[in-house]
C-alpha angles and dihedrals in degrees: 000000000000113000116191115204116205106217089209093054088051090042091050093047095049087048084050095050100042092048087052091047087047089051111047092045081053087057097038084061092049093054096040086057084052092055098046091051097058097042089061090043090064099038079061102049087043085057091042088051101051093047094053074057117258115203140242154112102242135354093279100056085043092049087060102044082053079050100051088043107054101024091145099060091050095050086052094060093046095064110038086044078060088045085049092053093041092046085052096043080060092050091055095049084047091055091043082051087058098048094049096047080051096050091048093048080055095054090046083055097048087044101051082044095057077051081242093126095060 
């Protein structure tokens, strides 16, 4: 059987893989900060909300009243700390993508070196 490898079509697949890579660990940053914003953003509404005096017995009682209060922010970081794990998830099957379009460059080379791919 006589394969014949085309160096621009593995050229152009490693340039795919590696713009993909580039691009989901761009976004993976963009929705850590996110996270990270509105993480602080909380953490300050919870302080500014124990110092106007929430109530309760014990932690606990006081950790539901912050709850009850500020049910949105927390339900906003909630959701872009899901976005973060999902946007790294991509960057992980990007980087997957990478290593399989390398180890495949690598076959095509043992193989033209074994004079296969004439």
């Amino acid at each position: 059987m006589i394969v014949i490898y085309n160096i621009n079509d593995n050229v152009a697949e490693v340039d795919r893989a590696y713009a993909g890579l580039s691009q989901a660990v761009a976004e993976a940053h963009v929705a850590n900060e996110a996270a990270i914003v509105a993480k602080c953003a909380l953490e300050r509404a919870r302080a500014e909300a124990l110092l106007a005096g929430v109530d309760g017995k014990n932690e606990a009682q006081r950790e539901a009243q912050l709850r009850a209060l500020l049910g949105p922010q927390f339900d906003a970081l909630a959701e872009v700390e899901c976005a973060a794990r999902e946007a790294r998830h991509a960057a992980e099957l990007a980087q997957l993508e990478v290593d399989r379009v390398r180890l495949h460059v690598r076959l095509v080379e043992l193989v033209a070196g074994q004079g296969g791919g004439r």
